[in-house]
DRENLUM-420451 format. One record per residue (C-alpha): residue number from 1; y, x, z. Coordinates in nm, 2 decimals. Example, Ala and Ser with C-alpha at 12.3 -4.5 7.8 and 13.67 -1.06 7.14 Angstrom:
BEGIN
<atom i="1" v="-0.45" u="1.23" w="0.78"/>
<atom i="2" v="-0.11" u="1.37" w="0.71"/>
// end
This chain:
BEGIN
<atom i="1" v="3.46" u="4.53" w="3.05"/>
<atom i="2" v="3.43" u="4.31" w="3.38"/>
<atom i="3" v="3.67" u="4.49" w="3.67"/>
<atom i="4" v="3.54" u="4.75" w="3.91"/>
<atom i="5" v="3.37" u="4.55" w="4.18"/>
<atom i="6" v="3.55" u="4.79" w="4.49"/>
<atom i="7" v="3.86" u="4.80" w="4.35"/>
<atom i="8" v="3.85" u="4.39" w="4.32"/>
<atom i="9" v="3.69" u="4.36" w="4.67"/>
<atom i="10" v="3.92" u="4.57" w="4.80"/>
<atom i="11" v="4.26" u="4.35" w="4.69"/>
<atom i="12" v="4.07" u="4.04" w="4.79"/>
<atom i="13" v="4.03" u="4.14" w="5.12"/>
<atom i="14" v="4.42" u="4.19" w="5.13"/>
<atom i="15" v="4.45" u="3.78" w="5.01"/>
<atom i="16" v="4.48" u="3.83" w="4.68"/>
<atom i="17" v="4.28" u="3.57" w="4.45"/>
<atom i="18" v="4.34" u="3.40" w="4.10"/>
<atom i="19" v="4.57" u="3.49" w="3.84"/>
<atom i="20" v="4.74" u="3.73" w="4.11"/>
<atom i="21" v="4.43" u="3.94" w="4.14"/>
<atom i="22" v="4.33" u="3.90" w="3.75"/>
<atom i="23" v="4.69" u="4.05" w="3.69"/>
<atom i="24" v="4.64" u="4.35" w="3.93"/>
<atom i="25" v="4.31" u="4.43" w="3.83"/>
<atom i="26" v="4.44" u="4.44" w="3.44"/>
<atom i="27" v="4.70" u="4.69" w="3.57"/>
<atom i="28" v="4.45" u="4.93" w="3.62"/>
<atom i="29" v="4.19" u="5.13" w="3.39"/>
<atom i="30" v="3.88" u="5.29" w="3.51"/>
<atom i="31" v="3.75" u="5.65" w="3.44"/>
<atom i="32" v="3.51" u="5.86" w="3.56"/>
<atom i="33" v="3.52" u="6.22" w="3.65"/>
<atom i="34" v="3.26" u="6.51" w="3.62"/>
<atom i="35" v="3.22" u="6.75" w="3.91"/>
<atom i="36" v="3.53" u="6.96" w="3.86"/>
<atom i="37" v="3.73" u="6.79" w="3.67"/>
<atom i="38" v="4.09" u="6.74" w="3.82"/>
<atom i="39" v="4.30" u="6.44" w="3.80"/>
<atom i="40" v="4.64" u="6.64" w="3.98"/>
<atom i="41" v="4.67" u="6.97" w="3.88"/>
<atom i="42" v="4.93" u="7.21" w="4.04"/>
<atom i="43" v="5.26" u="7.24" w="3.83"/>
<atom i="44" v="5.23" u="6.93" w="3.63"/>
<atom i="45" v="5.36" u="6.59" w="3.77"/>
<atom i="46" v="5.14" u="6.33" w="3.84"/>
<atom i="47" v="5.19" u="5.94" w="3.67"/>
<atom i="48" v="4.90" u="5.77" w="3.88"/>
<atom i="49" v="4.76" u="5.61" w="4.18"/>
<atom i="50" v="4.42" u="5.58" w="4.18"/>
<atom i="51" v="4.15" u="5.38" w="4.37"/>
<atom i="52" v="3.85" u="5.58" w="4.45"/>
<atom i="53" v="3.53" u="5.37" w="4.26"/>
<atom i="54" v="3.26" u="5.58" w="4.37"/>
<atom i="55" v="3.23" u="5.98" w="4.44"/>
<atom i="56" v="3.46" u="6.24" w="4.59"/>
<atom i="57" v="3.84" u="6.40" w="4.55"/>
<atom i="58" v="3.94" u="6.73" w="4.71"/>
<atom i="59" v="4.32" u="6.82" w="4.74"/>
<atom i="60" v="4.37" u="7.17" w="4.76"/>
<atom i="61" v="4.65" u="7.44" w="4.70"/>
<atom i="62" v="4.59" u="7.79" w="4.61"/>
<atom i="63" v="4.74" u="8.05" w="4.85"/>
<atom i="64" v="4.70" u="8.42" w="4.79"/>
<atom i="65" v="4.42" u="8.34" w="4.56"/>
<atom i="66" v="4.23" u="8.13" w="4.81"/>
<atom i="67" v="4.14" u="7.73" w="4.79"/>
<atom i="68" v="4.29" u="7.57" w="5.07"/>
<atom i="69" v="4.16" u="7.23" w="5.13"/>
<atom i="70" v="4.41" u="6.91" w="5.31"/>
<atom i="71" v="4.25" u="6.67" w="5.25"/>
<atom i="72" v="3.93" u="6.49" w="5.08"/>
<atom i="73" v="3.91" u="6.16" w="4.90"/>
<atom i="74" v="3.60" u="5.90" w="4.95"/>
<atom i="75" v="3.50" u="5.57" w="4.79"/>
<atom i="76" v="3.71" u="5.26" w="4.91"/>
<atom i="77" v="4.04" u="5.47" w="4.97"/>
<atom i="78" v="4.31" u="5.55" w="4.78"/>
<atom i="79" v="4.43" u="5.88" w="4.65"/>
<atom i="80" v="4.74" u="6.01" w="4.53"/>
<atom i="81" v="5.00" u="6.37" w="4.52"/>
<atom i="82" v="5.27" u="6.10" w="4.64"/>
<atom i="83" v="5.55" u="6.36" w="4.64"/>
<atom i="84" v="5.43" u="6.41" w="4.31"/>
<atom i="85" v="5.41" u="6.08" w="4.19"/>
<atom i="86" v="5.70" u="5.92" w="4.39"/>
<atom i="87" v="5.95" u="6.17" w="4.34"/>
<atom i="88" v="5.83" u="6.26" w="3.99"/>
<atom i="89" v="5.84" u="6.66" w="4.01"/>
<atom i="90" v="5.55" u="6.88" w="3.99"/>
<atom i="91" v="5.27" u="6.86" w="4.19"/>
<atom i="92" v="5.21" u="7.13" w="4.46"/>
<atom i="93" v="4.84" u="7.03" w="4.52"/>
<atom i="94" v="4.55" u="7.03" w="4.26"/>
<atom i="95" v="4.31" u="6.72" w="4.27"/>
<atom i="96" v="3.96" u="6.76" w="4.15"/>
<atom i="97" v="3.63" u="6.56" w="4.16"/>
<atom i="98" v="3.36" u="6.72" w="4.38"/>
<atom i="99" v="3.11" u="6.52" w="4.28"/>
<atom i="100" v="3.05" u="6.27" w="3.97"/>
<atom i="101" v="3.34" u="6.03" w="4.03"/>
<atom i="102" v="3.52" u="5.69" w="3.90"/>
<atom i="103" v="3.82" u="5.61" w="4.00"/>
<atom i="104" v="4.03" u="5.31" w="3.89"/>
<atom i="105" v="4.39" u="5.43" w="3.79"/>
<atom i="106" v="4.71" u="5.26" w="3.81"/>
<atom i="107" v="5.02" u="5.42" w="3.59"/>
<atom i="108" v="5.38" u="5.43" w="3.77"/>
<atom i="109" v="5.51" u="5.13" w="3.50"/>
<atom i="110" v="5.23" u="4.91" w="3.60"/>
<atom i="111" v="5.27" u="4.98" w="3.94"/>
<atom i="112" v="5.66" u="4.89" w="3.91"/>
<atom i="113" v="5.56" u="4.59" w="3.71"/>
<atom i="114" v="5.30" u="4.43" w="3.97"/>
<atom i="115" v="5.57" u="4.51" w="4.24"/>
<atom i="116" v="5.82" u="4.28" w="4.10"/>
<atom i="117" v="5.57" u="3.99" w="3.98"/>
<atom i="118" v="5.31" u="3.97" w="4.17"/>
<atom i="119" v="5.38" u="3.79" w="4.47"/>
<atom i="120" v="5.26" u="3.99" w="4.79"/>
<atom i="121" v="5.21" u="4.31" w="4.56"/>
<atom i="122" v="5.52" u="4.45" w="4.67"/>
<atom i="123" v="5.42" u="4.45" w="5.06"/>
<atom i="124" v="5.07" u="4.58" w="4.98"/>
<atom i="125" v="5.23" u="4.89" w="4.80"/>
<atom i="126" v="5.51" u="4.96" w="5.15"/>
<atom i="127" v="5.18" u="4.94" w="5.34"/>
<atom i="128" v="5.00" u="5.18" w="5.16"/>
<atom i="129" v="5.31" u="5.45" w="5.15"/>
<atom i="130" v="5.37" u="5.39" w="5.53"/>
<atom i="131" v="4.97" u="5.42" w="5.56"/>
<atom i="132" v="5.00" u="5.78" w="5.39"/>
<atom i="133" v="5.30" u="5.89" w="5.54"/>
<atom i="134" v="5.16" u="5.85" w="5.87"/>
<atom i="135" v="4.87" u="6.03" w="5.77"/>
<atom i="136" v="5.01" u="6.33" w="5.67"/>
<atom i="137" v="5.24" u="6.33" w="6.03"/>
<atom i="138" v="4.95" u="6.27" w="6.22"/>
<atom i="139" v="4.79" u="6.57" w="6.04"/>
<atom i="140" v="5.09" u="6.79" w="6.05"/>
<atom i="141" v="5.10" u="6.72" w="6.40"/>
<atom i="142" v="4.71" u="6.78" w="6.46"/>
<atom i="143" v="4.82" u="7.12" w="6.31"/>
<atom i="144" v="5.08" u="7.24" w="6.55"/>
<atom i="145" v="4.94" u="7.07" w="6.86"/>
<atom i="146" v="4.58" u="7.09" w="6.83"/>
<atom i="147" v="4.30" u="7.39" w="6.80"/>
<atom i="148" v="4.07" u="7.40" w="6.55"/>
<atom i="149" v="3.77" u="7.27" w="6.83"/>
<atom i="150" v="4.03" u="6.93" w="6.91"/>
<atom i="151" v="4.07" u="6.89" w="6.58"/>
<atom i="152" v="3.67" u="6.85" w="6.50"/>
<atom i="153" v="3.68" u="6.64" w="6.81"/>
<atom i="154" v="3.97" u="6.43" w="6.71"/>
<atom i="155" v="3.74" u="6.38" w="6.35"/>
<atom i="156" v="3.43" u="6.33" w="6.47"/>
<atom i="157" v="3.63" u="6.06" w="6.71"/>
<atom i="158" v="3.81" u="5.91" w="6.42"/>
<atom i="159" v="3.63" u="6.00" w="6.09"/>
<atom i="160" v="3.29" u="6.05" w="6.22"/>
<atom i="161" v="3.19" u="5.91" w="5.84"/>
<atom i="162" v="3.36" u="6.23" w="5.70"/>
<atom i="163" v="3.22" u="6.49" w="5.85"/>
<atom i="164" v="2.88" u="6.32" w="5.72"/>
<atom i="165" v="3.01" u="6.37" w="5.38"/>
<atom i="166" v="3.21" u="6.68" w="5.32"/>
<atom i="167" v="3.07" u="6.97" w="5.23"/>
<atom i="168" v="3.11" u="7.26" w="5.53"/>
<atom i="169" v="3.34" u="7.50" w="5.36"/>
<atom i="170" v="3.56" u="7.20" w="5.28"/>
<atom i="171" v="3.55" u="7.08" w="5.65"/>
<atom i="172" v="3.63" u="7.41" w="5.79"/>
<atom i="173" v="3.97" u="7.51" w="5.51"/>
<atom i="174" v="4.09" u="7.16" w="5.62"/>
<atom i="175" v="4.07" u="7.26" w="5.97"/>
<atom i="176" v="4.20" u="7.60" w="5.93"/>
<atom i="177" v="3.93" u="7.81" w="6.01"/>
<atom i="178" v="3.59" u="7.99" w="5.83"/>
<atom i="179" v="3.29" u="7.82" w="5.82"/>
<atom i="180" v="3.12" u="8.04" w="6.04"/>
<atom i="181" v="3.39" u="7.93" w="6.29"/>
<atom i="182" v="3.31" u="7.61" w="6.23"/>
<atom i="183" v="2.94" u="7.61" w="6.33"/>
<atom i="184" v="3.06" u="7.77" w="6.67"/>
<atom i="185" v="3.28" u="7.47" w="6.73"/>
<atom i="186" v="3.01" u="7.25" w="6.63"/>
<atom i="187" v="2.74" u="7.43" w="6.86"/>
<atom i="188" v="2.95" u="7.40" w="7.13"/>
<atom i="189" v="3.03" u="7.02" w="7.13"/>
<atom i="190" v="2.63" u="6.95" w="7.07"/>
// end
């Protein structure tokens, strides 16, 4: 089966070519996902990084019953529970497909291995944990600092490609307020 073309774009665009890139690519496998289906569940711990092919990933936690959504998953980006997967412990989010979705998947082993042969791999895989980490700062800071109304701003600033995509009740759990709420704040920055 010939390699996913976005996944192989993706590491060419980082410099990788030739046997290098051949060798990565093989480290992965590609699956597809129906709407629904997770690929993190809370409580059990996760074993991959994955490379989102085509479709859509909400992470959520459950709290008192109700879905709270952190974060959502797109093509071209990568997703992962990293506490999860790094620190190999339970996950404490729940990962699902909110759409028909491929993603290419890449086990902890044949992570490991690409980051002791493959020349470069190594720096690509710091980048992308320093790339998350300050991700989930910037958002944990959003969170204290902001309001719900400079958040949207700060995403429509930002991620204006998001908020094309995600689905409103989605939009507004990740900003921390009811959809209803959200339409205000978006009536009043029209």
């Amino acid at each position: 089966m010939p390699h996913p073309s976005k996944l192989k774009k993706q590491f060419e665009m980082m410099g990788f070519s030739g046997e290098s890139l051949e060798t990565i690519l093989n480290a992965f496998t590609f699956q597809t996902f129906k709407k629904n289906d997770h690929i993190v569940e809370e409580g059990k711990t996760s074993r991959h990084i994955g490379f989102v092919e085509s479709g859509m990933f909400q992470y959520y936690s459950l709290k008192d019953g109700e879905e709270i959504t952190t974060y959502i998953s797109i093509e071209n980006t990568f997703l992962a529970s990293l506490l999860s997967f790094v620190g190999e412990q339970p996950a404490r989010e729940n990962i699902r497909a909110l759409v028909d979705s491929s993603i290419s998947l890449i086990s902890k082993a044949n992570l490991k291995k690409l980051v002791n042969e493959v020349p470069g791999f190594k720096e690509f895989y710091i980048l992308l944990l320093e790339k998350s980490i300050c991700g989930i700062d910037a958002t944990r800071h959003d969170l204290i600092v902001l309001n719900a109304e400079q958040r949207y701003e700060k995403m429509l600033t930002e991620e204006p490609h998001l908020l094309q995509r995600i689905p409103l009740q989605f939009l507004a759990s990740i900003l921390g307020v009811t959809p209803r709420h959200l339409s205000r704040i978006r009536n009043n920055i029209r």
